[in-house]
MDAnalysis code that builds the backbone (N, CA, C; Angstrom):
import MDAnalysis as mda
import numpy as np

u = mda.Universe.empty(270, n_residues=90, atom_resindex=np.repeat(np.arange(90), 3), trajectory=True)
u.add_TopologyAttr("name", ["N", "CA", "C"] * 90)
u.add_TopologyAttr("resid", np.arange(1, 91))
u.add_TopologyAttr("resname", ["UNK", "UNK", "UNK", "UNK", "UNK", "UNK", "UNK", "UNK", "UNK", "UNK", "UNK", "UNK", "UNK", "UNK", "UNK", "UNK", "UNK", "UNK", "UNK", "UNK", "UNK", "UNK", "UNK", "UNK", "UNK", "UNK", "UNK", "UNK", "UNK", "UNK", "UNK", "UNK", "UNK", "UNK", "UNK", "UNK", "UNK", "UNK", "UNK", "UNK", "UNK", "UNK", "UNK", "UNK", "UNK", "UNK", "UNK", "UNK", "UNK", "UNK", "UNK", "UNK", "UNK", "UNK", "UNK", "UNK", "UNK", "UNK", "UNK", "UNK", "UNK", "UNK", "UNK", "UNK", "UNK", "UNK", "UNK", "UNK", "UNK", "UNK", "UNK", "UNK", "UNK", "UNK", "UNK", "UNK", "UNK", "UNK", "UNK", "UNK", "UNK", "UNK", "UNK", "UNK", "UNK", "UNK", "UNK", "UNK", "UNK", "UNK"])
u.atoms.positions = np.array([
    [9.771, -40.365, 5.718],
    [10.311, -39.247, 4.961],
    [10.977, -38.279, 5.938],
    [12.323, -37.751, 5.782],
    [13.094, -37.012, 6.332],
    [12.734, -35.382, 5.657],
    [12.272, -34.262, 6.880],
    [12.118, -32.828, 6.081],
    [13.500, -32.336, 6.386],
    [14.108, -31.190, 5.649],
    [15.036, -30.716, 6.225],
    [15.328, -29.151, 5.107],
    [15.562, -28.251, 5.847],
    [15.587, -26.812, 5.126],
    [17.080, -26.466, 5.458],
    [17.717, -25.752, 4.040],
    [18.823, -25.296, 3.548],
    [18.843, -23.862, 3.691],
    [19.987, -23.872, 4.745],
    [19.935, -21.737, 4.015],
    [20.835, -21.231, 3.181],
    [20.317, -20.746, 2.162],
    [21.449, -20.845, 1.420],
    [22.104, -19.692, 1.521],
    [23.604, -19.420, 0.506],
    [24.528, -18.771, 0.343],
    [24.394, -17.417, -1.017],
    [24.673, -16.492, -1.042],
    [25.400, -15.625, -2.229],
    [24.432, -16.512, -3.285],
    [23.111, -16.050, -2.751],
    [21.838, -16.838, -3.631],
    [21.093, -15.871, -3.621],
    [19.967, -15.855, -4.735],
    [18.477, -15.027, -4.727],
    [17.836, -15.720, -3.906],
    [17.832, -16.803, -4.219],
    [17.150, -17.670, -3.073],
    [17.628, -17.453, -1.891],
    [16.806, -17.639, -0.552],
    [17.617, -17.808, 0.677],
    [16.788, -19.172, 1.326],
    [15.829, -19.753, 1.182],
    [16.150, -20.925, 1.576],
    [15.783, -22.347, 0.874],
    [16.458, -23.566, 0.661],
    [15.741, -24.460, 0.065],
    [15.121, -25.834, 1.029],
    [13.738, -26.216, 0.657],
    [13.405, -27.197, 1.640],
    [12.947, -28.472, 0.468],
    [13.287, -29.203, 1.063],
    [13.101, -31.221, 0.589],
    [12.901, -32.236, 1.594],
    [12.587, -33.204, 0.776],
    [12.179, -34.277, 1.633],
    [12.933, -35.256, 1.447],
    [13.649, -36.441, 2.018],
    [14.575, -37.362, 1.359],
    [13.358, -38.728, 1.997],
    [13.946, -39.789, 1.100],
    [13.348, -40.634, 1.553],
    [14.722, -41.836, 0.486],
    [15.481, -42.084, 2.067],
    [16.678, -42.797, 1.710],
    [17.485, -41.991, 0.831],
    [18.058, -42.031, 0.086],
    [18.881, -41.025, -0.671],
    [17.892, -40.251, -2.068],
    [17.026, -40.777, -2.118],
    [16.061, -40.263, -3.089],
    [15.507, -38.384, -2.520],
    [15.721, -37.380, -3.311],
    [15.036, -36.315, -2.899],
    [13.526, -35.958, -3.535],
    [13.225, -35.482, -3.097],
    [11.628, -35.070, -3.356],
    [11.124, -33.443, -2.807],
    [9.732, -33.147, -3.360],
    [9.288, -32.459, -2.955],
    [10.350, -30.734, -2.478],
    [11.016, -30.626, -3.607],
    [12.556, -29.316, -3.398],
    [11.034, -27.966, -3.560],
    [11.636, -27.235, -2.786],
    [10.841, -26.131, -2.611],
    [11.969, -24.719, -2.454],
    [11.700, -24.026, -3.270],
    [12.700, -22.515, -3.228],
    [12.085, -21.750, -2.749],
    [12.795, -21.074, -2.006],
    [11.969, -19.498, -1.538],
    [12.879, -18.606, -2.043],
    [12.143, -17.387, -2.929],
    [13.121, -16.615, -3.180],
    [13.777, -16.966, -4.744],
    [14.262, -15.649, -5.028],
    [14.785, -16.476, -5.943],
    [13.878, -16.148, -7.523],
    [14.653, -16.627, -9.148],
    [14.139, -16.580, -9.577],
    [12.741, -17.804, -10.231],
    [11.597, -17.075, -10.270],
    [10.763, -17.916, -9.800],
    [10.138, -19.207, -10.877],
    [10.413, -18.564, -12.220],
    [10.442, -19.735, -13.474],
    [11.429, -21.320, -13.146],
    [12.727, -20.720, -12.741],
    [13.795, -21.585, -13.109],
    [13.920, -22.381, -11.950],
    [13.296, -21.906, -10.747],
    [13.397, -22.561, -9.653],
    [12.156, -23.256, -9.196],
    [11.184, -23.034, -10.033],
    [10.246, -24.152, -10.533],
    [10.583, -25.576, -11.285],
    [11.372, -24.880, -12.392],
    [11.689, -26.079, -12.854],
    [12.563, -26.883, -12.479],
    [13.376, -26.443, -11.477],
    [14.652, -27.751, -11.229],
    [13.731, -28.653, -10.338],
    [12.980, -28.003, -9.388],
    [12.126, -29.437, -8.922],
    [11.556, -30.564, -9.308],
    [11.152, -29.716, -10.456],
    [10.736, -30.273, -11.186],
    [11.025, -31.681, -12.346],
    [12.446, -31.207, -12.607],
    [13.075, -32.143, -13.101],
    [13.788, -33.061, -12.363],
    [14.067, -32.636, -10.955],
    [14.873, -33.682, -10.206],
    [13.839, -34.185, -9.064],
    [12.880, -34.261, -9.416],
    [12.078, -34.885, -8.190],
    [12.059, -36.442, -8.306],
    [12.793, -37.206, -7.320],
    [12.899, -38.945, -7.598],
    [14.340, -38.867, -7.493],
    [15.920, -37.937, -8.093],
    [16.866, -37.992, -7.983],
    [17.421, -38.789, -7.102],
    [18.721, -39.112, -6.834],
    [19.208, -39.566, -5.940],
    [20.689, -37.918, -5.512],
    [20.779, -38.345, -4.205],
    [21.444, -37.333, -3.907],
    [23.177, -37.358, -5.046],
    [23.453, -38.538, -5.354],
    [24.551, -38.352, -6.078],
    [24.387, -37.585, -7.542],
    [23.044, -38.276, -7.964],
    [22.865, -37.796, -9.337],
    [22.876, -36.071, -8.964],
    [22.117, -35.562, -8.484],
    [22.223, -33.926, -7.844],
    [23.084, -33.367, -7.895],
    [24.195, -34.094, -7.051],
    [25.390, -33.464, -7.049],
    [26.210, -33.449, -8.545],
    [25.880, -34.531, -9.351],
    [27.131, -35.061, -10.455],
    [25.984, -34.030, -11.322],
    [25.140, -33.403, -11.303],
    [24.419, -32.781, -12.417],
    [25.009, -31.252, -12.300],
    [24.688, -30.761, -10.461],
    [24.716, -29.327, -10.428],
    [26.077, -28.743, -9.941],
    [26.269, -29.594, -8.819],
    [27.799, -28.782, -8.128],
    [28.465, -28.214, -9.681],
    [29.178, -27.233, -8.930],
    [30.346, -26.520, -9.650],
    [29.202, -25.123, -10.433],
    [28.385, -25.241, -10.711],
    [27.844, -24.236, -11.470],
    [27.279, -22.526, -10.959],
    [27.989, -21.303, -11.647],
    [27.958, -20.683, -10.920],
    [26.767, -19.556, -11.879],
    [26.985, -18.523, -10.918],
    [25.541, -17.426, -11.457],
    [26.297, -16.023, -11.783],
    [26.588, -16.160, -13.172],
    [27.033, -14.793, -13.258],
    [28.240, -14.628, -12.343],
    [28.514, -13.520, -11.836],
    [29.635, -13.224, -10.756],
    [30.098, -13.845, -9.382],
    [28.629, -14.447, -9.522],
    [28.970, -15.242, -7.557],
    [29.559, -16.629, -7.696],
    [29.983, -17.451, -6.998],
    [30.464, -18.491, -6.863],
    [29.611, -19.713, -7.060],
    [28.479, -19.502, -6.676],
    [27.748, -20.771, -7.146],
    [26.067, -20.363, -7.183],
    [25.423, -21.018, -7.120],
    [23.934, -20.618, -8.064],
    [23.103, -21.405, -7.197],
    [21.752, -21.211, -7.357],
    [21.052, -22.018, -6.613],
    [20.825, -23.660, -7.276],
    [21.356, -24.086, -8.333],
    [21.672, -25.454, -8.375],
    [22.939, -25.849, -7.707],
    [24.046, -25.100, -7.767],
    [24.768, -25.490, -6.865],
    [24.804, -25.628, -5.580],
    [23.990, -24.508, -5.006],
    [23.532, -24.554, -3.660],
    [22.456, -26.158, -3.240],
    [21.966, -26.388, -4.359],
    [20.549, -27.486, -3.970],
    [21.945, -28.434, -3.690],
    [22.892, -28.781, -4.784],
    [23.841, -30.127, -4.627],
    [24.114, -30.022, -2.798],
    [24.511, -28.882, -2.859],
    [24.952, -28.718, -1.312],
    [24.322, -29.304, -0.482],
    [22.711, -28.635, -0.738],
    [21.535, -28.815, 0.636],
    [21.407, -30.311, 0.715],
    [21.423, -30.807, -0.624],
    [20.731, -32.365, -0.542],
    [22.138, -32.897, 0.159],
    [23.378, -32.995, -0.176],
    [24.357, -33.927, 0.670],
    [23.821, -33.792, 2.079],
    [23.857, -32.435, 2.562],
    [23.565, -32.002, 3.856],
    [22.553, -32.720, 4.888],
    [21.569, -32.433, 3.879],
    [20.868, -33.228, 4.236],
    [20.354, -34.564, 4.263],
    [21.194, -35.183, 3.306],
    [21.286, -36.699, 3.758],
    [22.385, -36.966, 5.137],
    [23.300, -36.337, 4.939],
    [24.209, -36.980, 6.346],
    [23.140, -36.402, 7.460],
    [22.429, -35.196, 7.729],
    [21.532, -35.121, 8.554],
    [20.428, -36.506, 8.537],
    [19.851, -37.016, 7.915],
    [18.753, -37.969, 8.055],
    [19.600, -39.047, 8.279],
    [21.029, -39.174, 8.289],
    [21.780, -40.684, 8.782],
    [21.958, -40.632, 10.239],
    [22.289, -39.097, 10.739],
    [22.505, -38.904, 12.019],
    [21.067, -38.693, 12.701],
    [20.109, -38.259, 12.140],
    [18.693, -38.808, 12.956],
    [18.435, -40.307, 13.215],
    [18.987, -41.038, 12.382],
    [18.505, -42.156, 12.238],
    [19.173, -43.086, 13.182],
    [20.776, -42.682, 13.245],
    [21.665, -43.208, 14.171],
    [21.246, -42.528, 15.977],
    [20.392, -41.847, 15.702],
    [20.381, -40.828, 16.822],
    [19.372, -41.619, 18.404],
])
């Protein structure tokens, strides 16, 4: 299992942490943030694959800011898969 923590952007949240195991994410943890809703996205995407993540959340924004902390997670998880390819190649 690959750990790897996100900092995020023009978020309540400021950071998100997961675990990948091959492109599968797991174990999403928010800090920050509102604390119902950012319960539940773990919740629902725990087992995902990093594409499904992205094809669910990218683009979605919060009110006035540019993107939201689901958009931010699409982010963290790509991120962090090309990070666990370059550990792996490393």
């Amino acid at each position: 299992m690959f750990h790897y923590d996100y900092k995020t952007k023009y978020t309540c949240s400021r950071l998100i942490s997961m675990d990948l195991e091959g492109d599968k994410v797991y174990n999403v943890v928010f800090t920050g943030g509102c604390n119902g809703n950012l319960k539940a996205i773990p919740a629902l995407i725990d087992g995902w694959s990093v594409d499904e993540i992205e094809k669910k959340l990218t683009g979605i924004t919060c009110g006035e800011r540019p993107t939201s902390c689901g958009d931010q997670l699409a982010k963290a998880v790509r991120e962090a898969y090309h990070a666990s390819k370059e550990t792996i190649l490393a």
